[in-house]
C-alpha positions as CSV (number, residue, x, y, z in Angstrom):
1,X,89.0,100.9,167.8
2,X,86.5,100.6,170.5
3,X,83.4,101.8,168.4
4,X,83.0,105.4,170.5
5,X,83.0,108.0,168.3
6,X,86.1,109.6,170.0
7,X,88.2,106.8,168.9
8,X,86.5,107.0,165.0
9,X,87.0,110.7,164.8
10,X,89.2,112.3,167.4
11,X,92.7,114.0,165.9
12,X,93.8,114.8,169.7
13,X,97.7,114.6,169.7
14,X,97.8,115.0,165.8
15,X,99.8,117.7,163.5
16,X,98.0,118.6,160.4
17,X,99.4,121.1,158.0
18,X,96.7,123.2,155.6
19,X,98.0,125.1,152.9
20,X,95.8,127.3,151.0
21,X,94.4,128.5,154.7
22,X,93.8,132.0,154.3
23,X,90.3,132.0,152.5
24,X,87.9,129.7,151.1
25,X,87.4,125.8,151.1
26,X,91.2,125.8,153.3
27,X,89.5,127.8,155.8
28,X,87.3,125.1,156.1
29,X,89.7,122.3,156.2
30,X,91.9,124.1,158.9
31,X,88.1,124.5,161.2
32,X,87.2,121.0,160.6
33,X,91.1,119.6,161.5
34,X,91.0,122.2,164.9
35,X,87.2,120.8,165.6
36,X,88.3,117.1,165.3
37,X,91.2,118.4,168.3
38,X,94.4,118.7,165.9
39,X,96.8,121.3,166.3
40,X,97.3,123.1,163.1
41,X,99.8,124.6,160.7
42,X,98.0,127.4,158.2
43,X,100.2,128.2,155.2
44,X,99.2,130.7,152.8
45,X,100.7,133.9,151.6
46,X,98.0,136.3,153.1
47,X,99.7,136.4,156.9
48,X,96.9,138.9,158.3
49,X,94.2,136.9,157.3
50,X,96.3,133.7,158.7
51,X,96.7,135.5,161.8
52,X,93.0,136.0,161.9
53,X,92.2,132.5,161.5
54,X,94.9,131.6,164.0
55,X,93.1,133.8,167.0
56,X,89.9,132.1,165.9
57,X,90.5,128.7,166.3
58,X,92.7,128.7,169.4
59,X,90.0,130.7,171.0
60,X,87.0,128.4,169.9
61,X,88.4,125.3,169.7
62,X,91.6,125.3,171.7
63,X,94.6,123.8,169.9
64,X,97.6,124.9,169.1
65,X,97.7,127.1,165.5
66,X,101.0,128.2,163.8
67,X,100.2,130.9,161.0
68,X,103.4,130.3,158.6
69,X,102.9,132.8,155.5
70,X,105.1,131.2,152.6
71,X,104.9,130.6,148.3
72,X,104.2,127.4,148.2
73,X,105.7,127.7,144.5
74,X,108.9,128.8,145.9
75,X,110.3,125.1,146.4
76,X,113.2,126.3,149.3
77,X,109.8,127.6,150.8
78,X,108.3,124.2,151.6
79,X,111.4,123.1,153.1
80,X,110.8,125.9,155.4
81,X,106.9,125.4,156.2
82,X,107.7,121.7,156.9
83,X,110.3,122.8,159.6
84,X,108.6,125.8,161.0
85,X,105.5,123.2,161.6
86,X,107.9,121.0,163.3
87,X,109.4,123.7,165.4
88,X,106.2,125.0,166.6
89,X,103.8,122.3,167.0
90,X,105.7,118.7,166.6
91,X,105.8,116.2,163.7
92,X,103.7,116.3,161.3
93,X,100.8,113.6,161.0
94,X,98.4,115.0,159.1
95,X,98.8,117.2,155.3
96,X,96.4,118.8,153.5
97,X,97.6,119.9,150.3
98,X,94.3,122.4,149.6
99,X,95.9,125.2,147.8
100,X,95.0,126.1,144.2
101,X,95.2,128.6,141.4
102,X,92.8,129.5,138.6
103,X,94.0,131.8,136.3
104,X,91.8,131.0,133.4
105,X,92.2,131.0,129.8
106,X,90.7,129.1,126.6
107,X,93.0,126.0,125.6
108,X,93.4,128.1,122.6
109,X,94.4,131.5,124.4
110,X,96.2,130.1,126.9
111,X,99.9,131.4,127.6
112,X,102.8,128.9,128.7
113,X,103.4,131.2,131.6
114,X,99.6,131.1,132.9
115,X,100.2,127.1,132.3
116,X,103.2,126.6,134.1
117,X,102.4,129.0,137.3
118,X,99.2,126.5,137.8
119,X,101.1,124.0,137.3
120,X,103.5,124.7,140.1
121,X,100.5,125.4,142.5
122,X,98.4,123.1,141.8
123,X,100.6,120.2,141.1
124,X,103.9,120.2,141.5
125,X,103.6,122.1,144.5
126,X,101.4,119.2,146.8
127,X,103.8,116.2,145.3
128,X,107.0,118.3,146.9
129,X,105.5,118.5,150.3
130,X,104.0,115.4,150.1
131,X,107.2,113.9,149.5
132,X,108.8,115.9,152.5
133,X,106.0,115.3,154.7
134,X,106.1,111.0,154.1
135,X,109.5,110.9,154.4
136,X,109.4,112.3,157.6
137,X,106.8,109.8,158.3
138,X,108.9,106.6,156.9
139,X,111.8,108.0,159.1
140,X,110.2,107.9,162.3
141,X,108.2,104.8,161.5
142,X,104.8,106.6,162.2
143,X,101.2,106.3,160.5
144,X,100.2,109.4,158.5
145,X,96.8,110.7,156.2
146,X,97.8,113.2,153.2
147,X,94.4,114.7,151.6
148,X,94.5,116.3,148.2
149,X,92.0,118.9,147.0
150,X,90.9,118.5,143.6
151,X,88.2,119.5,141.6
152,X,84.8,118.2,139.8
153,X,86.6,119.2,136.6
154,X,89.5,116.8,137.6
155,X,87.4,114.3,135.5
156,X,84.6,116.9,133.8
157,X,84.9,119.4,131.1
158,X,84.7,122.8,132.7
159,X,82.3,125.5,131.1
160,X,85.1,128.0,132.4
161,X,87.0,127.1,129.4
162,X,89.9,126.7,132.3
163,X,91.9,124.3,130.2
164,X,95.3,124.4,132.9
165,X,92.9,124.5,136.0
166,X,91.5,121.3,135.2
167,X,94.5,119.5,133.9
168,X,96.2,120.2,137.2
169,X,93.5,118.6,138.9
170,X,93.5,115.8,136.9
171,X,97.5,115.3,137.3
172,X,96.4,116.0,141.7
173,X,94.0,113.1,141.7
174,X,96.0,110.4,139.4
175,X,98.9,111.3,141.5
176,X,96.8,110.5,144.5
177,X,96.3,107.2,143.7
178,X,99.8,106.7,142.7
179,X,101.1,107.8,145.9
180,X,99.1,105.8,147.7
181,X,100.1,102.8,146.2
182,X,103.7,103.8,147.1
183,X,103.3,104.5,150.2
184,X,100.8,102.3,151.8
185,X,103.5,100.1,153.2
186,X,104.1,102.4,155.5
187,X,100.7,103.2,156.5
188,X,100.8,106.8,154.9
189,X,96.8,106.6,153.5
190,X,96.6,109.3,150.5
191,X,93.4,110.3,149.4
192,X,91.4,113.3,147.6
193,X,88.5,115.2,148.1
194,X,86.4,116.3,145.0
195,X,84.8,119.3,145.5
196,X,81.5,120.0,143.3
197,X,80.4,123.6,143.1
198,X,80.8,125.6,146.6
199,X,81.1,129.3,145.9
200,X,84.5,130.5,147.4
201,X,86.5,133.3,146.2
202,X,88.4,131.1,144.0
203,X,85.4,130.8,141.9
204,X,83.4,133.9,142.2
205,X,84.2,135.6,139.3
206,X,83.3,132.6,137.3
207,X,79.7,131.6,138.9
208,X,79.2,135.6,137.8
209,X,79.1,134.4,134.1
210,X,75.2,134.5,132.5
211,X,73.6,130.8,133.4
212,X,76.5,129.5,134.7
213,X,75.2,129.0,138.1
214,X,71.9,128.0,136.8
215,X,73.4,125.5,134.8
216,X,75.4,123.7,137.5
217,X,72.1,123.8,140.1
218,X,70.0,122.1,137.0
219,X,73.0,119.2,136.7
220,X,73.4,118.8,140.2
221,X,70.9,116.2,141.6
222,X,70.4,117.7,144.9
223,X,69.3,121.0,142.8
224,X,71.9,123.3,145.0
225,X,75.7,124.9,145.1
226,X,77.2,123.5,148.2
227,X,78.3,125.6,151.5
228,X,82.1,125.9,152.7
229,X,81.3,124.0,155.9
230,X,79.8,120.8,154.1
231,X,83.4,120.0,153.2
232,X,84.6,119.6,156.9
233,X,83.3,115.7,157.6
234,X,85.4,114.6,154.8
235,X,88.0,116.1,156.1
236,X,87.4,115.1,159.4
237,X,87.0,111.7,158.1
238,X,89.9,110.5,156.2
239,X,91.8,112.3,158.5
240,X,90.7,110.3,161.1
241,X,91.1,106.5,162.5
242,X,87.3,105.9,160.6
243,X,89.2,105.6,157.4
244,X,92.1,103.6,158.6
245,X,91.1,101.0,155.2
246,X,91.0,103.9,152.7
247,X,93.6,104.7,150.2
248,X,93.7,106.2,146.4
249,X,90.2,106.9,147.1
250,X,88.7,110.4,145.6
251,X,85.9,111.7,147.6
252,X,83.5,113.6,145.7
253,X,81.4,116.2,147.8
254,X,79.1,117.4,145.1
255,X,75.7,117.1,145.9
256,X,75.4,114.2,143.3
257,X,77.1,116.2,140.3
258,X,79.7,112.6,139.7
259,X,75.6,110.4,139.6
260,X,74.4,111.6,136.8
């Protein structure tokens, strides 16, 4: 590195796949990938709202976007996205694995069905393209960043009584650091971001519950729910040459929530 920002930050000539892209904090992670100059995949099932996103960032930011509606549950799907990426935009250097799933439901209430189904999402779902996305990587002999979206309640208690949810995220962020481990020797860096409480859609219903959002703005030091956009520099970061010496890291963006 030569110390300009360019070469700390810049993703010019970089792939990055999103999934989850359609709405919420993976809106955000596709912006901040396009604003750093990577061209990007968006995966989601929602393909008019991916096409809407598409339009956006080629006009504003001009890179090259590939909307690529798919199930990322659907395990021959992510076969697919992998090689539609590929197809459209070039290898793959760059994976976000943001999509999630909160279907609720008391430990105690909680069917295997509901279990299982986040589950897939939310776990099994980011190792699979992971997997497909490194060996790519190992094969061509190239450098690559894979960032996992987790949760707050990955290591909290939730007051959503969301006993699967934060499970999943638990299993996401262990499996972070496991990966990384494994796959460091070939300078794949796999790390997480640790969202605190930013209202998206995926939450909505819940910040809705009597003192809920109260509560969290009491525990969180900086007194505040985050904003979409303050998730973009950690994106941009360990996406980025600035974090070429971290792996199995968990970022927490939280306002402080992790301090207490």
């Amino acid at each position: 590195m030569n110390g300009s920002i360019e070469s700390l930050f810049s993703l010019r000539g970089q792939v990055a796949l999103v999934t989850g892209a359609s709405s919420g904090l993976g809106v955000e992670c596709a912006t901040a990938l396009a604003i750093a100059g990577a061209d990007v995949a968006l995966v989601a099932r929602r393909s008019e709202r991916l096409e809407a996103l598409a339009r956006r960032l080629r006009d504003e930011h001009h890179v090259r976007v590939a909307p690529i509606p798919a199930d990322i549950a659907i395990d021959t799907e992510l076969e697919r996205i992998v090689e539609q990426t590929v197809a459209q935009l070039g290898e793959i250097d760059i994976l976000v694995n943001n999509a999630g799933i909160a279907l609720g439901g008391a430990a105690s209430v909680i069917t295997r069905a509901k279990w299982d189904a986040e589950f897939a999402v939310n776990v099994t779902a980011p190792m699979m393209l992971a997997q497909r996305v490194a060996n790519r990587l190992i094969a061509r002999k190239a450098p690559g960043r894979i960032i996992n979206i987790t949760s707050m309640y990955a290591s909290l208690a939730s007051p959503y009584r969301m006993a699967a949810y934060a499970a999943s995220k638990a299993a996401l962020e262990n499996l972070t650091r496991e990966l990384a481990v494994e796959w460091t020797s070939y300078n794949i860096n796999v790390n997480a971001v640790s969202p605190g409480m930013i209202p998206t859609g995926l939450n909505e219903r819940g910040l809705k519950i009597p003192g809920i959002r109260e509560r969290t703005e009491i525990f969180t030091p900086m007194g505040r729910l985050g904003e979409p956009g303050e998730i973009r520099g950690a994106i941009i970061y360990l996406a980025g040459p600035a974090s070429s010496y971290v792996t199995g890291s968990v970022l927490h963006v939280d306002g402080g929530y992790h301090a207490w």
